[in-house]
N, C-alpha and C positions, 0 to 999 in steps of 0.2 A: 546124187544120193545124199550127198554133204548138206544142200537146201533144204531135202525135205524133212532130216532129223533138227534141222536151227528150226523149220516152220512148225515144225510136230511140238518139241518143247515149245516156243511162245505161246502153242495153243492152250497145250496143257497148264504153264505156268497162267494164264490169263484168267482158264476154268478155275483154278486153285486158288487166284487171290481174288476171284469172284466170290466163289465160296466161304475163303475164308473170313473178308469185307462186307457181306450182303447181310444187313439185319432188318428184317422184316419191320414196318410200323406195328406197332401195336393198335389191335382191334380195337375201337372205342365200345363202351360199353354203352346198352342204352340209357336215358334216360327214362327212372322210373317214376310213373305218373300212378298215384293211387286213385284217381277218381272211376267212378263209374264207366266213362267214357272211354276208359281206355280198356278197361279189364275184357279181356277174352276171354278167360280161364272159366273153369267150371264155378259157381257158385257154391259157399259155404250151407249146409243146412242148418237153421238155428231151431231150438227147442225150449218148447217155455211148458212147465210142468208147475201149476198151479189150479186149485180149487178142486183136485181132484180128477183134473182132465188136462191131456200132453197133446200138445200143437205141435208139430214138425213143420216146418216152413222152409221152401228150396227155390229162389227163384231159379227160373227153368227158361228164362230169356228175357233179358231185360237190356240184350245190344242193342247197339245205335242204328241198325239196319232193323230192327222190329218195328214195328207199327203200333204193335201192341205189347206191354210188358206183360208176363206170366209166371203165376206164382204157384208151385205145387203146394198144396199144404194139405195135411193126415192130422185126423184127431180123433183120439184113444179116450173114451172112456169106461167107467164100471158104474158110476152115481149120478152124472148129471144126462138129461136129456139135448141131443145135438140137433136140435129145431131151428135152430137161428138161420134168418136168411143173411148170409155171408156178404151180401152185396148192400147190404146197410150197416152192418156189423164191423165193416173193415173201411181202413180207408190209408193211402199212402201219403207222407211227406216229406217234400223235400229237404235240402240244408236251410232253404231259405223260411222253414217252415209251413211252406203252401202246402195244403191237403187236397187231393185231386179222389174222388170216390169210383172204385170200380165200376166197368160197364157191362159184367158178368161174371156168372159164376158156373163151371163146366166139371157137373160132378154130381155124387150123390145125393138125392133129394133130402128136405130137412127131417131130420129125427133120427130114432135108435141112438146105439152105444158108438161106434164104428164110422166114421166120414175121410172121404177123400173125394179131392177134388183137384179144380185149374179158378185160382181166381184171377180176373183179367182187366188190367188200366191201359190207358190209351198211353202211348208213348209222353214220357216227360222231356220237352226242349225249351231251354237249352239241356242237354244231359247235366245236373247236379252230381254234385262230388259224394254225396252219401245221399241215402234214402233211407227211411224209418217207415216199417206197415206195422199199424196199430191196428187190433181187432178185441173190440169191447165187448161185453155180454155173454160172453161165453163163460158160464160159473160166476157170474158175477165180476169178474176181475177183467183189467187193463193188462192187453200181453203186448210189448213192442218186440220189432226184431227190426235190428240194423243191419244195415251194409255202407 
């Protein structure tokens, strides 16, 4: 009986200055990459309110597993005519400044007050660190929206 209370305490003192000795590594954290290429997260929606007519614009898939980049974009107005075909009107570029021109446009036909749509560029590789879609003509005016 004498053994098994010597064995019983060394176990317990053992578990105890395990415990009291064992300090975890710290997690490393990740490193954070802002480019394009990394981002998974939802995209920001940007809004350009000029000449009298509001752009929303959302890309809605522009990951590295797309084939295709797609961009939501809603346009609001009261005064101008929304005619323009979107697929001459827009065009995206990269950091390096190359401009690559949409290969569609999936959405409401042109005219009236009221448009939404899917405009759609072929995949940019290598992936660039930011992108800029320009869309001119609409009220006259130059609208950019970054990412």
């Amino acid at each position: 009986m004498n053994k098994s209370i010597i064995i019983f305490v060394l176990i317990l003192a053992f578990i105890g200055g395990f415990l009291l000795f064992y300090k975890p590594k710290p997690v490393s954290s990740p490193v954070i990459d802002n480019s394009l290429a990394s981002s998974t997260s939802q995209w920001e929606t940007k809004t350009d309110e000029q000449a009298g007519v509001t752009l929303n614009v959302t890309p809605s898939d522009i990951s590295l597993g797309s084939v295709e980049w797609k961009f939501d974009i809603a346009m609001n107005t009261h005064s101008v005519e929304l005619n323009q075909d979107m697929t001459k009107v827009a065009v995206l570029v990269d950091d390096q400044g190359k401009e690559y021109k949409p290969i569609s446009w999936q959405g409401a036909e042109s005219g009236g007050h009221h448009r939404e749509g899917v405009l759609i560029f072929n995949q940019i590789t290598p992936t660039p660190k930011s992108i800029e879609l320009k869309i001119t003509g609409i009220g006259g005016v130059v609208r950019n929206f970054v990412w």
